[in-house]
N, C-alpha and C positions, 0 to 999 in steps of 0.2 A: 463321612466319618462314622464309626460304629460307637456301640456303647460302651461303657466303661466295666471292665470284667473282674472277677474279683477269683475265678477261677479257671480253669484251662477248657478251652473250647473246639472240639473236634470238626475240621473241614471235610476231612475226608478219611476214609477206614475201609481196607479189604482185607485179604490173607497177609497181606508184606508188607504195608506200611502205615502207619498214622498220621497222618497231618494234623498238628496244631497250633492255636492262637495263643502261646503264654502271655499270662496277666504280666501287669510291670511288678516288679520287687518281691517273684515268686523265683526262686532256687529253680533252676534246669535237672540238677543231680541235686542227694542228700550229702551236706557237709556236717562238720562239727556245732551247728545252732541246733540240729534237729527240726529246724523248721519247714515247713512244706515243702515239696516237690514234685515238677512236675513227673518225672522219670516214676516215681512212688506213686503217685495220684493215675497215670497211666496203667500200671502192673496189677491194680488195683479194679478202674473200670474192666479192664480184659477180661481178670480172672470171674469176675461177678456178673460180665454181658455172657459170658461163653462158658460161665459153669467150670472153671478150668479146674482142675485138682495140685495143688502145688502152685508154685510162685511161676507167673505168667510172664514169657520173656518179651524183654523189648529191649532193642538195641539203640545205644545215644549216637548218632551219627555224625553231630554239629552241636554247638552249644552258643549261648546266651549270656552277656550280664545280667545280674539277678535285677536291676532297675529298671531294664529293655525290657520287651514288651514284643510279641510280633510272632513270626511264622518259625515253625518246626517241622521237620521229618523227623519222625520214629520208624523202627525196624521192626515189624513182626515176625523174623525167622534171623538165622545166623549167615543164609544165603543172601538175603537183601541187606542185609548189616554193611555186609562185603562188601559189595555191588556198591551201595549206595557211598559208602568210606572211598570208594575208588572214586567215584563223582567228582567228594570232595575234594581230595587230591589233586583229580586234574582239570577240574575247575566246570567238568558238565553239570555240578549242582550249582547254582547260579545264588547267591541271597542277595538283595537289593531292600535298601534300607532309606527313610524318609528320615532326618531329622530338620530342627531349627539353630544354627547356631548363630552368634555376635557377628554382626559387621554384615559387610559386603565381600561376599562370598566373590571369588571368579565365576565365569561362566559358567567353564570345561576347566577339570583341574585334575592330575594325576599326581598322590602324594605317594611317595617312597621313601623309608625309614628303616633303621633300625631299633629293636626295641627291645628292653631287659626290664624283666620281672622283678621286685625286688618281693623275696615270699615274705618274709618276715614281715612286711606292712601292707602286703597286697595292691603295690603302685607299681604303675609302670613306666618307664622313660622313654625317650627318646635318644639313644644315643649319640654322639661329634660322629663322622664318618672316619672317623680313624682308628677307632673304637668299634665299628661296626661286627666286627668277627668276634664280640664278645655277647653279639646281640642277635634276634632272628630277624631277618626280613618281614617288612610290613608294605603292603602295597593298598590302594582303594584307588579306585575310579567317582569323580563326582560330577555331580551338577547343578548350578543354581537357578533356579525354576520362577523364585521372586522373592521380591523382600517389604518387608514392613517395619516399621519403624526401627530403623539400624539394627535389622534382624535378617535370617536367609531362610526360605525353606529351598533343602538341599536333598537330591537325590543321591542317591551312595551306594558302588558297587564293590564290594570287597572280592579283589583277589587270594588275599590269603586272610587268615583267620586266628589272627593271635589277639592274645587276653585286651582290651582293653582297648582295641586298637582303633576303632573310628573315633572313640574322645580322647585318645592318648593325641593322636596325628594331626585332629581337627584344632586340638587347641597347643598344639607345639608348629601348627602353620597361622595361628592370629585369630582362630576363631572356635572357642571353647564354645562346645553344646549348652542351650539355655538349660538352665535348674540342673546343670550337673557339679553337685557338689563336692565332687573328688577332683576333676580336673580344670572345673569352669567356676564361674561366680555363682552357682545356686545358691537359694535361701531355704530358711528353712521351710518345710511345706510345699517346695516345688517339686514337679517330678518331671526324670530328665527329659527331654523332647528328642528321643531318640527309638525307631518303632523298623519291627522286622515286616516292610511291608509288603515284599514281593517274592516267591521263592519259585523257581523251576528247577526240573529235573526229570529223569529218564525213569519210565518205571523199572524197577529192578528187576521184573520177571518178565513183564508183556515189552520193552521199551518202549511204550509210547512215551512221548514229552507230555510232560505236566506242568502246567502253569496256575498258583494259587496266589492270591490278594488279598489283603488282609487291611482295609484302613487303620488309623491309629485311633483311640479314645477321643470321644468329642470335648474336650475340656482345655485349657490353655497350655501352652499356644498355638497348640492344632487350628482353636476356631480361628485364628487369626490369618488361615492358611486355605478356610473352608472350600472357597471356588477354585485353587489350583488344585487340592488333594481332591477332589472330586472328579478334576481332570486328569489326574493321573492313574484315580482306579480305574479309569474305563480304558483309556487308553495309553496306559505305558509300554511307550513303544521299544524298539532294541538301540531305535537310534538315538538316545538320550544317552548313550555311553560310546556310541559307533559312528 
């Protein structure tokens, strides 16, 4: 496990793309709080490493809940923007995500939903499938790795990428993410157990494939987790979803 970050941390940096570690309960993009962001915080380092004159582009590719925590691609040109947005799309940018939720997870599990935003309160549902065409498709891939005290650490492959969707799905299937306070039973002072921890993808100029890892914060209920998540940075393999 890594330490606990209170600011955005760079893996890796060429001409096209950024890779980094968002802290948990920092903004991805600038909304109506005015409060930090990473998108800001990057345009920022650029322009100040590389002397840039003018506001220093970076493109959002993929985005984050602001209480998550974990791995990013950013875009340094409007070519890799593209390229990379295409990934997303068709699924060659891969994110793989660790959480802990309630109960006893299944092994192997494939949730499929539909889901509507409600803007006005920033919650998300789960739609009746009769209702589904008033909602988007949500798909994830998962895996349960072990459990501790009527708890799961669970590996998590998102197919598609809508708002809310691994703790909207996890907990309209029986098992709300620990300390998530919007969809699950967190309290106050918990932070959610839900971390971006694995990210591949195609470089957008060279295509080699890239594979970055990123453990979650050492603090609960990670530690409780410490010998399986140690085995899963070293070797998480494809066939934990295949």
């Amino acid at each position: 496990m890594s330490e606990i970050i209170k600011e955005p941390v760079i893996l890796y940096e060429d001409n096209h793309i950024v890779v980094v570690v968002k802290p948990n309960n920092m903004l991805v993009q600038g909304d109506a709080t005015g409060d930090n962001d990473v998108l800001t915080w990057l345009k920022k380092y650029i322009k100040e490493k590389y002397n840039k004159p003018g506001d220093a582009f970076v493109g959002l590719v993929h985005r984050m809940d602001r209480p998550v925590g974990g791995l990013l691609v950013f875009a340094r040109t409007s070519k890799a923007a593209s390229r990379l947005s295409e990934q997303v799309r068709t699924h060659e940018l891969c994110r793989e995500y660790v959480c802990v939720c309630e109960g006893s997870a299944p092994d192997r599990f494939t949730l499929r939903d539909w889901l509507q935003k409600d803007e006005s309160t920033n919650m998300v549902k789960v739609l009746p499938p009769y209702l589904k065409l008033q909602g988007k498709e949500a798909i994830l891939h998962g895996r349960n790795t072990a459990n501790r005290s009527n708890h799961s650490l669970c590996c998590i492959r998102l197919e598609t990428g809508r708002a809310h969707q691994i703790r909207v799905q996890m907990q309209n299937a029986g098992h709300p993410l620990w300390g998530d306070n919007r969809y699950g039973h967190g309290k106050r002072g918990q932070q959610i157990a839900l971390w971006g921890m694995r990210l591949s993808l195609k470089h957008p100029i060279s295509g080699e494939n890239m594979v970055f890892i990123a453990p979650p914060p050492e603090a609960a209920p990670w530690t409780a987790f410490t010998r399986e998540l140690d085995g899963l940075e070293s070797t998480w393999p494809q066939i934990i979803f295949e």
